[in-house]
N, C-alpha and C positions, 0 to 999 in steps of 0.2 A: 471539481478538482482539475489543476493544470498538469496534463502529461510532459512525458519528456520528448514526444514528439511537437507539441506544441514550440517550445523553446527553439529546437533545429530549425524548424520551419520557420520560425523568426529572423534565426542566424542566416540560411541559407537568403530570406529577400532584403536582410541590409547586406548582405555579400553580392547580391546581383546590382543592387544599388549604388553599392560603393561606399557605402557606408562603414561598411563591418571592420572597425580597426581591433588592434590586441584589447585596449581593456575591452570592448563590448561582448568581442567575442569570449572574453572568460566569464563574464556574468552571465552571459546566457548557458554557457556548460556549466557553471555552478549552479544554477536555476535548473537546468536537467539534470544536475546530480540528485536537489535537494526533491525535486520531484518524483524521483525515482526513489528515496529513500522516505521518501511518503507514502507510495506504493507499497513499497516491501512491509512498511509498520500497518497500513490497514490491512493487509492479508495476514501478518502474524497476529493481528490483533483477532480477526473475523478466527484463525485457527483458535488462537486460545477460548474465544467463546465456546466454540461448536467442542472443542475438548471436555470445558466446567462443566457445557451442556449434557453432553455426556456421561462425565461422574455421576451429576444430580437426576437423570434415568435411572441410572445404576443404583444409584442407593437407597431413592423409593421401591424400585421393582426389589429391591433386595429385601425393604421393610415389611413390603407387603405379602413377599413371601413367608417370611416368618412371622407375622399376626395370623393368619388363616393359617398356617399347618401345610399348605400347598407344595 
C-alpha cells in the first residue's frame, strides 16, 4: 500500500528538479489525499472486525452459560 508520505517525497524530488509544475503538483496531493483515505477505511475496516469479533465472543460465552446452568 502507498503512503502519503511516499507521494510528498515524490513532489518534493520533481521540485528539486524543476520539474514540479501546478498540474503535477496537484495529482501528487490528490494521490496523498486518496492514500490517506485508504488508510483511515483499512483501520475502520480492521475496527469493525475486531468489534463483530467481539459481539460473536459474547454471544457464545453467553450461550454457553445458559446450556450448563453456570
Amino acid at each position: 500500500m502507498t503512503t502519503t508520505r511516499t507521494f510528498l517525497e515524490l513532489a518534493k524530488i520533481a521540485k528539486t528538479r524543476g520539474t514540479l509544475d501546478n498540474k503535477l503538483y496537484r495529482i501528487y496531493k490528490y494521490n496523498a489525499y486518496l492514500a490517506h483515505k485508504r488508510l483511515q477505511a483499512a483501520a475502520a475496516t480492521a475496527t469493525r472486525e475486531m468489534h463483530f469479533q467481539n459481539e460473536i465472543t459474547s454471544i457464545i460465552s453467553q450461550r454457553k452459560v445458559g446450556r450448563y446452568g453456570n
